[in-house]
C-alpha positions as CSV (number, residue, x, y, z in Angstrom):
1,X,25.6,1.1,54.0
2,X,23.8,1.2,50.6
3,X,25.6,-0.2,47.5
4,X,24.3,0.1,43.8
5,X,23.1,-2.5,41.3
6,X,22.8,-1.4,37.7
7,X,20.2,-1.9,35.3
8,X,22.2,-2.4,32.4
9,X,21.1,-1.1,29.0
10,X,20.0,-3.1,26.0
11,X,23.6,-4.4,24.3
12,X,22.6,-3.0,20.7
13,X,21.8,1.0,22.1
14,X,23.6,3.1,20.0
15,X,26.0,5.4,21.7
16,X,24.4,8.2,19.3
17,X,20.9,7.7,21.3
18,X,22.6,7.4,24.6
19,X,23.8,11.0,24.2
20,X,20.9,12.5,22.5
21,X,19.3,11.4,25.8
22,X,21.2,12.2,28.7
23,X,19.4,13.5,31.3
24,X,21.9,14.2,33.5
25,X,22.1,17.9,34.5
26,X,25.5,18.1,35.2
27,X,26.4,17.0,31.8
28,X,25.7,20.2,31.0
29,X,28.0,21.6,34.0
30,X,30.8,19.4,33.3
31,X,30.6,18.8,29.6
32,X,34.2,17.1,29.3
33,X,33.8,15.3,32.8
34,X,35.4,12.1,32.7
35,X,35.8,10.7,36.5
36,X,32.7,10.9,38.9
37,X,33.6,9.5,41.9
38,X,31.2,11.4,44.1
39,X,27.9,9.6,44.6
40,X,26.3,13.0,44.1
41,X,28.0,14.0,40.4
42,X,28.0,10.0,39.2
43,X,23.9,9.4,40.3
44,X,20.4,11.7,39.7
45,X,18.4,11.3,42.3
46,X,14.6,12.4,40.4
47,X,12.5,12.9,43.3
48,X,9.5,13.7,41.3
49,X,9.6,10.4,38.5
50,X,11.0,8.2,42.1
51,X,14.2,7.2,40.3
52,X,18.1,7.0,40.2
53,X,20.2,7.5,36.7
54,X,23.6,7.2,36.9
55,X,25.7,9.8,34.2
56,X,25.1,7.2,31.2
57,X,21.0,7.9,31.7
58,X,21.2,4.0,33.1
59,X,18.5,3.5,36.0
60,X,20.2,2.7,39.2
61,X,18.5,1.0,42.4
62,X,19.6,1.8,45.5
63,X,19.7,-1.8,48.3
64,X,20.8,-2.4,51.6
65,X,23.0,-4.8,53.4
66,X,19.6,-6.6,54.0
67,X,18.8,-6.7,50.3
68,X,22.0,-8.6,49.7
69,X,21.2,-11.0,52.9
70,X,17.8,-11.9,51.8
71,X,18.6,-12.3,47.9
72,X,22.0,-14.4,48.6
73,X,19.6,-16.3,51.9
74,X,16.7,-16.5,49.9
75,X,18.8,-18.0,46.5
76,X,19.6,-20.8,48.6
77,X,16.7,-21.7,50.1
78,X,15.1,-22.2,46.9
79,X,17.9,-23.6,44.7
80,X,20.4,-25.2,47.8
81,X,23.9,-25.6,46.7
82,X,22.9,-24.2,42.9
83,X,22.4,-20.5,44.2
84,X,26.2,-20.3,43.5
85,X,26.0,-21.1,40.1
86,X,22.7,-19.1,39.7
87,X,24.7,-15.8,41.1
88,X,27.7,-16.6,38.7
89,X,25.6,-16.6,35.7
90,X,23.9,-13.8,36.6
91,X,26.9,-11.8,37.1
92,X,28.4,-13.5,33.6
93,X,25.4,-12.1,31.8
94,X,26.0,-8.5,33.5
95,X,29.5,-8.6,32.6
96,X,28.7,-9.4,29.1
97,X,26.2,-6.9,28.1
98,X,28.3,-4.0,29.9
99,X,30.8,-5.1,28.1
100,X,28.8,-3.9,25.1
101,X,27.5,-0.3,27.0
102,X,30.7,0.1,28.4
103,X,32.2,0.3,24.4
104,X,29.8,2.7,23.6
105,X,30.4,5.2,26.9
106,X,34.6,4.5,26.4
107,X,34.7,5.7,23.0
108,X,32.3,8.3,23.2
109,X,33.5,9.9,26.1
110,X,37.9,9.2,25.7
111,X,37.3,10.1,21.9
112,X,39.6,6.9,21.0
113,X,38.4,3.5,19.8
114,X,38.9,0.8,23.0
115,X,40.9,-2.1,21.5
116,X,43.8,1.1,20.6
117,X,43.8,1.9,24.0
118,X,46.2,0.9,27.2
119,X,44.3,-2.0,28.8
120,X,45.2,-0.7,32.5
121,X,43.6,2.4,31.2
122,X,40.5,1.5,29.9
123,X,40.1,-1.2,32.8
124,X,40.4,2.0,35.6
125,X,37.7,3.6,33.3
126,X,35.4,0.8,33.6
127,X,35.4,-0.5,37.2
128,X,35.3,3.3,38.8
129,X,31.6,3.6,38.7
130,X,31.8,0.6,40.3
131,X,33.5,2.0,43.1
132,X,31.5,5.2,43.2
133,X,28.4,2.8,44.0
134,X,29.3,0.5,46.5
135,X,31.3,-2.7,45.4
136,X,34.7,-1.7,46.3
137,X,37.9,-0.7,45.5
138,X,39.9,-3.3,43.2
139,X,43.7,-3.8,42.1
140,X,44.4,-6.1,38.9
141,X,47.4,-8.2,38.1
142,X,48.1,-8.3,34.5
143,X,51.2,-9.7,34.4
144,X,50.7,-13.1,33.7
145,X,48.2,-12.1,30.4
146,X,50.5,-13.3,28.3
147,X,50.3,-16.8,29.7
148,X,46.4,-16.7,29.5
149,X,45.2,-15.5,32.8
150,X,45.1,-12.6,35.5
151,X,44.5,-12.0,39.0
152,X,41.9,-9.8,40.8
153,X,42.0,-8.1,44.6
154,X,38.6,-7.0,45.8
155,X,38.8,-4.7,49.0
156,X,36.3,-4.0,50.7
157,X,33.5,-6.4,49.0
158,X,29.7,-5.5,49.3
159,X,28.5,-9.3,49.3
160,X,31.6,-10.4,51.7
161,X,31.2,-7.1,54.0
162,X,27.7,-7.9,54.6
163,X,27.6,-11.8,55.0
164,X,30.3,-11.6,57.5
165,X,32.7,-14.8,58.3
166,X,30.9,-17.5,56.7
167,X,34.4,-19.6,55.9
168,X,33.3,-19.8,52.4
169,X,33.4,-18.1,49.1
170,X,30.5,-16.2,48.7
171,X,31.5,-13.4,45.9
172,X,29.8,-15.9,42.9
173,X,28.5,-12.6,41.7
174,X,31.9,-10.7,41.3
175,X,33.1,-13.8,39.5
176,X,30.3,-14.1,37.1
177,X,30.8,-10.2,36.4
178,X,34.4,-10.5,35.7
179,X,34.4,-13.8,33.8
180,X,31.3,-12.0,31.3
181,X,33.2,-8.6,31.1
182,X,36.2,-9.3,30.1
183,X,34.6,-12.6,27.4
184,X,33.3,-9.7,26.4
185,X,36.1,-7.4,25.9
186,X,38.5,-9.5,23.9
187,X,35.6,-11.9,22.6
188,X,36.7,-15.5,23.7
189,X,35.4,-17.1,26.7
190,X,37.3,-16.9,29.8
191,X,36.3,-18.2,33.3
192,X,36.7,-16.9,37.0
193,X,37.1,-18.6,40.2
194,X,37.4,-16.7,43.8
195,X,40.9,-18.2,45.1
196,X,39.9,-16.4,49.0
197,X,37.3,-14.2,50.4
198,X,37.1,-11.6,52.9
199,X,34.2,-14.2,54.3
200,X,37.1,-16.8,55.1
201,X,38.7,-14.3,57.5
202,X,40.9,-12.9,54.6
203,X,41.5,-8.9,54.5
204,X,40.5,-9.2,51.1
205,X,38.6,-11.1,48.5
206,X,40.8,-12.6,45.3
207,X,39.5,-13.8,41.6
208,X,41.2,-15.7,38.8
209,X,40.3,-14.9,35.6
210,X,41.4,-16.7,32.8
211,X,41.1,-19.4,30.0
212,X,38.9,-22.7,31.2
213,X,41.7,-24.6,31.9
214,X,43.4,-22.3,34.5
215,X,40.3,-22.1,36.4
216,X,39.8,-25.8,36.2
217,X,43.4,-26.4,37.8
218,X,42.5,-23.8,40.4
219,X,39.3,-25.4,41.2
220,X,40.7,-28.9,41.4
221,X,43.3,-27.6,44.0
222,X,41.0,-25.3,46.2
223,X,39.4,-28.7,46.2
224,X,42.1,-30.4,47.6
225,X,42.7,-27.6,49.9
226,X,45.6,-25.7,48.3
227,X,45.3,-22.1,49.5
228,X,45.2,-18.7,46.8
229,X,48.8,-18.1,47.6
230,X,49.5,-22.2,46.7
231,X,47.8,-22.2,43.4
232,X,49.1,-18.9,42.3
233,X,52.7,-20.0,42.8
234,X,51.2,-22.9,40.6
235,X,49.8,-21.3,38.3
236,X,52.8,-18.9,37.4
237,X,54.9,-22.1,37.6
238,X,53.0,-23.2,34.5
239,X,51.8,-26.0,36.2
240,X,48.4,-27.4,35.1
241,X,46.5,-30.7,36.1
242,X,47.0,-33.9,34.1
243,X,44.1,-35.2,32.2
């Protein structure tokens, strides 16, 4: 198994720039090419410079499953019980500057400005290159948006798949990435907290993403021991903890 980590771009490249500069050759094969999901039309593999672009010119690195061992092992051999927190906020500051790139690549390449598009749209749109490089296929629950928060199914998880049953969370990454895209994408802070994990022995791995108060509640009660299924019911009961 290999999965992909981005190198994201600088969050003030203009999208002009980005196109000027595509390298990819089959831009010029598939000039209206909107969905990639073969490894071989999303990534260029340059041989000759030693280096991966994906179709937005972005460098690309190639790991393995022993990458992902040694960075999560190695995190918490130097850091202990922080290496959690140190993989959130680096997947919180991923989130947030490709929610910037990804802007740039939505309305270049759908010809419509984002915030007039359909949110399940332009949500498909982002996390597919995702998908193409490694970390899963995902299915998102928008219908208690309204109310301040959302839910998040992750099958097939590169960080859970490798660890294995650990009987812990261990997706910190995933969480950081979500809570930092979507802050984001509607530009006020939002949280995330994994409510199960394919590394407890579930069949799949499940965020909440939401204001700071929701994902206070749902800490507070994973806590206490309250399964995902128990604080969802929770949370869509409106119930919140008492100060």
């Amino acid at each position: 198994m290999v999965s992909a980590a981005q190198a994201q771009s600088n969050g003030s490249t203009d999208a002009t720039i980005l196109a000027q500069n595509y390298r990819h050759r089959l831009h010029q094969i598939h000039p209206r090419r909107t969905n990639h999901y073969s490894l071989r039309d999303y990534l260029q593999f340059d041989n000759q410079r030693g280096d991966i672009t994906d179709w937005y010119n972005q460098r690309v690195t190639l790991v393995t499953e022993d990458f992902v061992i040694g960075l999560v092992e190695g995190l918490e051999e130097e850091v202990g019980s922080a290496s959690a927190l140190v993989m959130y906020r680096i997947g919180e500051e991923w989130g947030k500057r490709d929610a910037v790139v990804f802007k740039q690549h939505f309305e270049q390449e759908y010809h419509r400005e984002l915030r007039k598009s359909a949110l399940t749209f332009l949500l498909e749109a982002w996390w597919w290159p995702f998908t193409t490089q490694g970390w899963g296929n995902w299915e998102v629950d928008l219908t208690e948006q309204k109310n301040g928060f959302m839910f998040i199914n992750i099958f097939d998880s590169v960080v859970a798949r490798t660890l294995g049953d650990v009987g812990k969370p261990v997706c910190y990454i995933y969480a950081g990435l979500f809570a930092g895209f979507f802050t984001g994408l509607i530009q006020k802070p939002l949280g995330c907290i994994e409510l199960q994990c394919y590394a407890m022995g579930e069949t799949y791995c499940k965020f909440l993403v939401g204001k700071q108060d929701r994902i206070d509640a749902a800490a507070f009660w994973q806590n206490e021991g309250a399964t995902a299924r128990d604080i969802e019911k929770r949370l869509r009961q409106g119930e919140l903890v008492k100060q």
